[in-house]
Every structure is written in structure tokens, then in C-alpha cells.
N, C-alpha and C positions, 0 to 999 in steps of 0.2 A: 682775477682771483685775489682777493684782502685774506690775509691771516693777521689776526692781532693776537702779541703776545703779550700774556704778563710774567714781568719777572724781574730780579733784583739783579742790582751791578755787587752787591755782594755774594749771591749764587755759583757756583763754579759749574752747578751742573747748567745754571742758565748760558753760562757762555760754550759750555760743551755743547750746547742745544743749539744756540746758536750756528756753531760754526757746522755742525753736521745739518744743519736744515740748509743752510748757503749751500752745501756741497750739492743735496737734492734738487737746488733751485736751479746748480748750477748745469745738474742732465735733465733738468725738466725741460721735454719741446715747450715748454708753452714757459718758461720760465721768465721772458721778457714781460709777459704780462699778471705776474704777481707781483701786491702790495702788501709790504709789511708795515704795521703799525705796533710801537710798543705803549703796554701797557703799563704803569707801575704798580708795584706790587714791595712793602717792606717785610720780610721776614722775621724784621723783634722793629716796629715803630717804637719801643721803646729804648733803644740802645743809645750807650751815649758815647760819643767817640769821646776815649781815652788810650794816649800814646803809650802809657806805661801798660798797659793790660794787654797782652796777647793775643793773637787770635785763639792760639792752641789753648789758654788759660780761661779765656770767653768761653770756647765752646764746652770744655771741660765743665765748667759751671754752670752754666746754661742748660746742661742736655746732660747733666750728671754720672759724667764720664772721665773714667781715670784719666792721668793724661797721655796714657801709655794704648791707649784704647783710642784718642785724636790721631797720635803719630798716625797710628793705623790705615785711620781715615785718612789723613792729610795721604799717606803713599799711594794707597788705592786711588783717589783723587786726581791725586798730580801722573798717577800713571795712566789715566782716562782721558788725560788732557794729552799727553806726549805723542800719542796714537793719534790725535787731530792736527798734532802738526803744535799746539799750544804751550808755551810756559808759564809754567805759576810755581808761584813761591809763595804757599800758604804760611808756609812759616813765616814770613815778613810781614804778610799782607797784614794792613793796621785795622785792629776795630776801630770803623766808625758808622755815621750814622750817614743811609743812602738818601735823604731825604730830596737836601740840597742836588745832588746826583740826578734824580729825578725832572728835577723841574729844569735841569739845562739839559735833558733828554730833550722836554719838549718845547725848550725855546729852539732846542735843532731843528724839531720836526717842522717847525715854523717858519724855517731856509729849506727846508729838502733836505737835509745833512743827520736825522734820526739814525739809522743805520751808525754812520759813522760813528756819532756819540758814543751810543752805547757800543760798540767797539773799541774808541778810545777810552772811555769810562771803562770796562773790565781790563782792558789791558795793562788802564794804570795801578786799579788795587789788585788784578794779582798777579802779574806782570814786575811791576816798579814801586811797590808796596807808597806808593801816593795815597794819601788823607782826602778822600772823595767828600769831606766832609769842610774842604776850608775852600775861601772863595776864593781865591790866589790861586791855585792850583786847579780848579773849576776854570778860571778863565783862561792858564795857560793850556787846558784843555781843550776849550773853545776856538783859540786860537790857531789850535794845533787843525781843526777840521777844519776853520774857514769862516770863524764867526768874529765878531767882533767886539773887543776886550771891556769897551764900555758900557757895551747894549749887554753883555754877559754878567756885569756886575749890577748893570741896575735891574732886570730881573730878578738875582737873586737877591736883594737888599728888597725891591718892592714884592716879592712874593706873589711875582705875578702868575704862577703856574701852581701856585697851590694848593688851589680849588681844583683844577685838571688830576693833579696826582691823590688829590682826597677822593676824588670821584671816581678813580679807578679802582680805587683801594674799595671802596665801596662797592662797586659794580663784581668786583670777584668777591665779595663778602654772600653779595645776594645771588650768585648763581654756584653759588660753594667751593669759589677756587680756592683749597689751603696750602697748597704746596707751586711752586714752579721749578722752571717753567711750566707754563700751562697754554694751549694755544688753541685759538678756535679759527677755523677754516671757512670762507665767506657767512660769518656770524650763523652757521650751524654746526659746522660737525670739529668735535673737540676733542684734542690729541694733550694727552700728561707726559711730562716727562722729557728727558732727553736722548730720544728715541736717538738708533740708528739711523745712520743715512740713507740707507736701500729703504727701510721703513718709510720715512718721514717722502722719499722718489713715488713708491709704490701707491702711498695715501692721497699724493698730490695727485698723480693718473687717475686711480677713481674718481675722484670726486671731481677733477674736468673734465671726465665721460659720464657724470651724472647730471651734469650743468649747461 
């Protein structure tokens, strides 16, 4: 069973999605033989990472919303996350841009170590409010799973996964993915959102008693 997901290391609901779909994998009889694949997906490809600008100030303007209307969000959010066991600190978390984030997604996926990535990657912007957008930080990231500091910097310097993360961004353009996470189930059947975990158990059993 393949699930490929698209989704941003700037999402929270993607990392909530994340960790309740691991819970499902994790009572699925059959969970040793699922593969996950991330997709990428940016949520503003135009954002530019800047230290002085907020998240809460970002989104505020962005989505033209008081900023008393984000707190909001930010608590709903962060109390979605508490329930999974996760912490975030949206208030900290830095705008920046996921791009670079992306393409050492898939130089992981290129060791076996994708999963981890993107684990390490959300953990670090809303976890430890880290600049997913600087390559110092990218490679102490890489390092942290198991990669190696100079093969992480010359990917990101040669842009070598560029085209991979253009192509996905593209591929959810053409089958109408606008929101993540988004995830499609051995490349037919397609699950939005970050569902519950009984959900996300329940979904997995059919469709391996249809297969």
C-alpha cells in the first residue's frame, strides 16, 4: 500500500495529519507494508522569509484578519496539537519560505530517511521556531537524521531537487489539490485533510480488503 502525501513543513494541520495517520499505521494489521511518499506542496510559493514579520502579523495580512481573530486560531491550533501528544509555538514559529525545506525533503527520500525529514523539519518551525529557510540550519537538520553536511549543502546550492518539487506542485495543480494535507491511497482513492485516527485506521482496512 503507497499513500503519497502533499503538504507543507509550514502547515500545522499537515503535521497533525501526519502524526494521527502514523497512529493508524501504527494499528493497521497490515501496517509494515505501507509506503509513504511526500509530496510537496507550498501554501504562498510567494512568501519571503522575513525575521522581523510575525507569523501572527503574516497571517493577519495575508488572510485579512484582526490579529485578535489569529490569537484565536493560533489556540484552537495549538490545542489540536496537545491532544497528539505535539508542541507548537506558533507564536514563535518564523515566516519563512518552505522551498529550500522541500528539496532536503527529497534528497532524504533519496537515503530512506523522508519520514524523518519531514518530522524533523515541522518539528523544527513549530517546535523551535528554526528558519527552514537558511541552509545552515537545513544541514544541521540533516544531520540530525543521518545525512551528510556536505552532500546537504551541495543539493541545496546546486538545486538539485527543484524540478522534483516543481513537479509536484504542479501535479496537485492538475488534479485540483488546493489545500493540505491531501493524500491519495495507492494512487486512487483520495483522503483531504487531517482527519482523525480511527478515520484515517478505518480508510486503511477498506481499501486493503478492496485490493
Amino acid at each position: 500500500m503507497t499513500i503519497d502525501i502533499w503538504s507543507d513543513i509550514r502547515c500545522p494541520f499537515c503535521y497533525i495529519g501526519k502524526t494521527r495517520l502514523e497512529q493508524a499505521i501504527a494499528e493497521f494489521e497490515h501496517g509494515s507494508e505501507v509506503t509513504i511518499n511526500w509530496k510537496a506542496f507550498e501554501l504562498d510559493p510567494t512568501i519571503k522569509t522575513d525575521l522581523s514579520v510575525s507569523t501572527k502579523e503574516y497571517l493577519a495580512q495575508q488572510k485579512g484578519m484582526p490579529l485578535e481573530q489569529v490569537d484565536q486560531m493560533f489556540a484552537q491550533v495549538t490545542q489540536m496539537a496537545q491532544a497528539e501528544g505535539l508542541v507548537m509555538d506558533l507564536e514563535q514559529s518564523i515566516t519563512a519560505n518552505s522551498f529550500k525545506a522541500h528539496q532536503l525533503s527529497y534528497y532524504a527520500q533519496s537515503k530512506g530517511l523522508q519520514n524523518e525529514a519531514e518530522e524533523a523539519l515541522f518539528q523544527a518551525h513549530f517546535s523551535n521556531a528554526i528558519n527552514i529557510d537558511d541552509v545552515e540550519e537545513l544541514v544541521k537538520i540533516g544531520i540530525q537524521i543521518g545525512l551528510d553536511a556536505d552532500k546537504v549543502r551541495d543539493v541545496l546550492a546546486n538545486d538539485t531537487y527543484t524540478r522534483a518539487v516543481e513537479e509536484d506542485e504542479a501535479m496537485a495543480r492538475s488534479i485540483g489539490v488546493n489545500s493540505v494535507p491531501f493524500f491519495i491511497v495507492n494512487q486512487k482513492y483520495a483522503l483531504k485533510g487531517a482527519q482523525s485516527k480511527d478515520y484515517f485506521l478505518e480508510t486503511l482496512r477498506e481499501i486493503y480488503k478492496e485490493n
